[in-house]
N, C-alpha and C positions, 0 to 999 in steps of 0.2 A: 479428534481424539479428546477425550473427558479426562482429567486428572485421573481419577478412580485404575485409566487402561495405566497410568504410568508407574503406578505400585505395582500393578498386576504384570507390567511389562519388565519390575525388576527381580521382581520372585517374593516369595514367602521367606526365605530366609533375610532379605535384605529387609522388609517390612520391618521385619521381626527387630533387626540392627537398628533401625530408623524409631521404633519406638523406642527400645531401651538410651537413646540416645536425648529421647526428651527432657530438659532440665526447669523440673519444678518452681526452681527458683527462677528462670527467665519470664516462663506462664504468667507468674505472680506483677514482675519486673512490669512488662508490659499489658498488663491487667486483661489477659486474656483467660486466667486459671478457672471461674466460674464458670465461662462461658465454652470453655473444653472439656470443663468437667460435665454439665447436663451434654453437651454435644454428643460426648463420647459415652452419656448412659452409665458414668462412674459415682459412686458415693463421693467418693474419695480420689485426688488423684496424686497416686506415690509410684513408687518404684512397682514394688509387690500388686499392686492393683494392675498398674498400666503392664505389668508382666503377664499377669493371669486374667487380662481380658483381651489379649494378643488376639488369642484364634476368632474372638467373638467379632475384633476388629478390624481382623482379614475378611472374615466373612458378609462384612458393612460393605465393605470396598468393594468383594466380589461381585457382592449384588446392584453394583452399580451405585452408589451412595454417595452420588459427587458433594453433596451440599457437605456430608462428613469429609471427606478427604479434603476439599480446602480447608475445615477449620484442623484438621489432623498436618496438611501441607504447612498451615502456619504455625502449629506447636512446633513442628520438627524444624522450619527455617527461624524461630525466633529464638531456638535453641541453640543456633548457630549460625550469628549474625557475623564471628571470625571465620568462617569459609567466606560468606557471603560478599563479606567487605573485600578481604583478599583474590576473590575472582572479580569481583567489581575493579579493583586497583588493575588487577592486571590488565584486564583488556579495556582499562582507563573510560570507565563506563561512570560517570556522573552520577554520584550517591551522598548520600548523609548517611552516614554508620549504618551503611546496608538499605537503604529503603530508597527508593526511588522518590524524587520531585512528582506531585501530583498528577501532573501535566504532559510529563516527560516523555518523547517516544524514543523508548532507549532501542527499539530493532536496530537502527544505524548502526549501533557500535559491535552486532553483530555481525563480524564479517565470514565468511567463508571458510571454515575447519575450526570455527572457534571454538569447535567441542571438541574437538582433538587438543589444540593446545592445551585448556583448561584440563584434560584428564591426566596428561604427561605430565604439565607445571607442578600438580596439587596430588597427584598419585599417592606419593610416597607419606604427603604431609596429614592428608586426611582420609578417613575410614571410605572403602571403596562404595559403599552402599550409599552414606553420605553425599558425596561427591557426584555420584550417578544422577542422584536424586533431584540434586539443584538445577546441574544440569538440564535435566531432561524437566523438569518443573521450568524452567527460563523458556526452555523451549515451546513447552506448551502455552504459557501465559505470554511470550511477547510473540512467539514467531509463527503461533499457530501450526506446530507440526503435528503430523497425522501418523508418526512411528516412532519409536523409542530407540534413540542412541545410546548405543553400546562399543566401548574404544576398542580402535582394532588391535590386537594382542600386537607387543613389538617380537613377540618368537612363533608366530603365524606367518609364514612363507609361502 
């Protein structure tokens, strides 16, 4: 599975949440803001911009445009390095303010329904498209999955 299937595999409207969710000031923070800005073919990168090049930016990813959706993967997690840390904590995963040790092979700390705990723990706390997204981004960059998790409804019987 390429990154690019894991936007495609959460929908157009989660895309959609995941960009409005980028925060300009983080971009800058972590001196990525130039390098997202030609990535993403933006003059400018605001609110109103990264709004109104949504569909242009769905259609990057449709077409299979992994090299775009990591540096888009990393606008969207450096915007939220407080999920990042808080799922890191929880399932006591070895971090500095979200980012992993060089070297580090964090799979281990990956055990078995860890994507279920993390969507029950973090549900309530943060935006469901957000949340999907890490997830299923963790999964793709340490654990090599080949489908997209999606939590089982708890009023699904």
């Amino acid at each position: 599975m390429q990154i690019s299937e894991v936007y495609l595999g959460l929908g157009r409207d989660a895309f959609t949440k995941l960009i409005r969710g980028i925060s300009i000031g983080k971009l800058k923070t972590y001196q990525i803001y130039e390098g997202f800005k030609v990535r993403a073919h933006l003059t400018k990168v605001n609110t109103e911009a990264l709004r109104n090049a949504t569909p242009k930016l769905w259609d990057r990813i449709s077409g299979g445009d992994d090299d775009f959706a990591r540096d888009l993967a990393q606008a969207i997690l450096v915007s939220h390095l407080d999920l990042i840390s808080a799922v890191l904590d929880f399932l006591n995963v070895p971090h500095e303010n979200g980012f992993f040790a060089k070297d580090m092979d964090a799979a281990p700390y990956f055990t078995a329904g860890w994507e279920e705990r993390v969507a029950e723990k973090f549900r309530e706390e943060y935006p469901e498209a957000l949340l999907l997204f890490y997830i299923n981004h963790l999964r793709w960059e340490l654990l090599g999955a080949t489908d997209i998790f999606r939590p089982v409804s708890p009023n699904a019987a």
